[in-house]
N, C-alpha and C positions, 0 to 999 in steps of 0.2 A: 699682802701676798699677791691678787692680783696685780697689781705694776709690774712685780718681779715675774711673775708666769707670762705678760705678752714683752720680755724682753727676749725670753725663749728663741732663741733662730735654727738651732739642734737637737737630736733626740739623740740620745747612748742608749740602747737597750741590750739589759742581759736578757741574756734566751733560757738558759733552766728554770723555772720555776716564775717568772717574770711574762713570757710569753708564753713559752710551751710546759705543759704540768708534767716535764720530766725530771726534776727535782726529786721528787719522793720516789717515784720507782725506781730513779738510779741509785739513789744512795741505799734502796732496800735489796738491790743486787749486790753493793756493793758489802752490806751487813750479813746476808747469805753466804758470798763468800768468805768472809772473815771469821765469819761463827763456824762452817765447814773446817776450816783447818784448825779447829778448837780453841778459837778465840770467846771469851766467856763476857759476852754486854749484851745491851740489851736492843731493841730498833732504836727505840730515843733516845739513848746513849749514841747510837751512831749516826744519828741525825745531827742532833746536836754539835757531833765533834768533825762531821764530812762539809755539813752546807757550804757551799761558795766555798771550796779550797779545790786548788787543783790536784788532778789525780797523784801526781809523785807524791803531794803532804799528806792524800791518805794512805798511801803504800808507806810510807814513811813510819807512819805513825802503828801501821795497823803490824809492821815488821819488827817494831822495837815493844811490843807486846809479846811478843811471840819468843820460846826458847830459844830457837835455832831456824836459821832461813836460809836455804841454800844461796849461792850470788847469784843468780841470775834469776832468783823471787822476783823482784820487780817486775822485771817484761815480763813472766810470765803469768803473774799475777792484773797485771794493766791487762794483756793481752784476754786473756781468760775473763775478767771483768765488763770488758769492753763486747766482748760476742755476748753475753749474758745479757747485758742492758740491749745489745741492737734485736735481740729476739722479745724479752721482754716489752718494747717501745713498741714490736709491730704486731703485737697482742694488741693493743688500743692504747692509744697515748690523746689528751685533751689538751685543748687551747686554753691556757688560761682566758676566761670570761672578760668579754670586752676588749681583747686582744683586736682582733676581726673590725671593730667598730674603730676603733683608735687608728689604726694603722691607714684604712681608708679614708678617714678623716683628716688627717695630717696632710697640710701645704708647706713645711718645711722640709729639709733636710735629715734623714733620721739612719740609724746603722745598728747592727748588730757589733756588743763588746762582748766577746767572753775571755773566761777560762776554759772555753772548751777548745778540745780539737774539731776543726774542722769538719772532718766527717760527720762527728754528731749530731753537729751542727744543721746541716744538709739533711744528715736522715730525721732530725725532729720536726724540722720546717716540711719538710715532702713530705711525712707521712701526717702534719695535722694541715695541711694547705696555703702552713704562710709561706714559701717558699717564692711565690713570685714580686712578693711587698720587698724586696731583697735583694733584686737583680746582679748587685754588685758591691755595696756595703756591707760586709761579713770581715769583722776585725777576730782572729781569735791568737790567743796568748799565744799559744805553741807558736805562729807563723811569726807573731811580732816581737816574741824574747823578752815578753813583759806580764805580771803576771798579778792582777788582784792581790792584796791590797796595794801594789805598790799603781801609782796613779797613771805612769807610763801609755796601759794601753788605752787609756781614755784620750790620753792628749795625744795620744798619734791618732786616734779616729777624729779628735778636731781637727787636726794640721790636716788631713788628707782630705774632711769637708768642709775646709778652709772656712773657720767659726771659730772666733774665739772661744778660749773654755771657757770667760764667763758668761758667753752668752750661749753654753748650753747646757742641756740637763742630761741627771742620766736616772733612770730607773731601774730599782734595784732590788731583789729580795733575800739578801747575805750579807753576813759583816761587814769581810771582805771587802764587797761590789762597792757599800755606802760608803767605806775607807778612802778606797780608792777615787771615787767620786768627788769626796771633800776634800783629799788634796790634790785631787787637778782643778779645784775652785770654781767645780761646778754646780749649779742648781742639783738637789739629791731628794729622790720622790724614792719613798719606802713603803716595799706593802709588807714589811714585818711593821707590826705595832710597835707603838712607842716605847711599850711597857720591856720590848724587847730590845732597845738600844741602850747604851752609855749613857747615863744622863749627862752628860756632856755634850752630846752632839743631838740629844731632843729636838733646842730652841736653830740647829743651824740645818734640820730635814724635816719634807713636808711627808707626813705620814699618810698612805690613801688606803683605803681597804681593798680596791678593786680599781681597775684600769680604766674602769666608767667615771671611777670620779677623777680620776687625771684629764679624760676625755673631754668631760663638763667643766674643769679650769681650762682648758687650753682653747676649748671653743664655746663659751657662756652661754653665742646666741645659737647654738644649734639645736 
C-alpha cells in the first residue's frame, strides 16, 4: 500500500460528512421534513436510504412514498429543505477530526467533489473555517451535470488539475462517492468500514477510520 499512496499527485475530497460533519444533520432535516408531511420511517431508515445521493433522488424517492404530491412538490420541497439545513448548520456545524491537520499538510494538488450545490458548499466551509484551503477548486454536481455514482465529476476535477485519475485519490464517506471514485480509476480512501461496503470492492478501497490516518499514509515522516 505504501508505493501506491506516494504515487498520489491529487486529492478529490467530498465535503458532507468527509470534511465537514454536515452529513447527519442534513439528512436529519431532511427526515424532519419527510416525517412532517406523514411520511412514517424511521432516522436510520432515512440515513441509510439519503447518504451520498443527490437531493432530486431523495425528493424522488421520499414523493413516490407518498399518496399524492402536488407538481411543483419538488422545489418546494428542495426549497423548504434547503433553508432548514442552512439554519440548522449555523446552530454549530464540526469539522470532521483531522480535517484541519490534512489539509495543511498537503504539497499536492487537492479539490473539492460534490453532490452538492454550491451554496452549501460555501456555507459549510465558512461556517467551520476550511473555506480558505479552497480558494478555487470547488467541483459541485449541479454546475458540472454530473452526478455521484456516475464517475464524471471526479474525472472532470482530474482534467481541470491536469492529474491523471490514476494518479489520484478521492476520499469518500458514501456508496455513491466510492462508486464513483472506482470507476474513474482512482485510489478510493473510505471512512465508512469495511464491514460497510460490497464485498467486492473490500480488496480494491483502503478503509481509514479518521483523516489522521490518511494523514500518516501520505506523510509517514511527519
Amino acid at each position: 500500500m505504501g508505493r501506491r499512496v506516494t504515487q498520489i499527485q491529487a486529492i478529490l475530497f467530498d465535503c458532507d460528512g468527509t470534511l465537514v460533519d454536515s452529513e447527519v444533520p442534513g439528512m436529519d432535516v431532511m427526515h424532519e421534513q419527510a416525517t412532517a408531511l406523514g411520511l412514517d420511517f424511521t432516522r436510520e431508515q432515512a440515513h441509510q436510504q439519503f447518504r451520498g445521493l443527490r437531493m432530486a433522488d431523495c425528493i424522488h424517492w421520499i414523493a413516490a412514498q407518498l399518496p399524492q404530491v402536488a407538481d411543483d412538490f419538488a422545489q418546494d420541497f428542495a426549497r423548504n429543505v434547503r433553508a432548514a439545513q442552512a439554519l440548522r448548520f449555523a446552530e454549530g456545524l464540526d469539522v470532521i477530526p483531522g480535517a484541519f491537520e490534512l489539509l495543511g499538510a498537503l504539497r499536492i494538488p487537492f479539490c473539492i467533489a460534490t453532490n452538492g450545490p454550491r451554496e452549501k458548499v460555501e456555507l459549510t466551509l465558512g461556517l467551520t473555517g476550511l473555506r480558505h484551503f479552497f480558494p478555487e477548486h470547488i467541483f459541485s454536481a449541479y454546475e458540472v451535470g454530473l452526478y455521484k455514482p456516475d464517475p464524471g465529476l471526479f474525472l472532470h476535477a482530474a482534467q481541470v488539475l491536469a492529474v491523471a485519475p490514476v494518479h489520484c485519490a478521492v476520499v469518500e464517506d458514501s456508496l455513491p462517492g466510492i462508486q464513483a471514485g472506482l470507476g474513474a480509476g482512482m485510489r478510493v480512501f473510505s471512512l465508512l468500514p469495511a464491514s460497510g461496503l460490497p464485498p467486492e470492492w473490500r480488496d480494491q478501497v483502503v478503509c481509514i477510520r479518521t483523516l489522521y490516518d490518511l494523514d500518516a499514509l501520505l506523510h509517514p515522516q511527519a
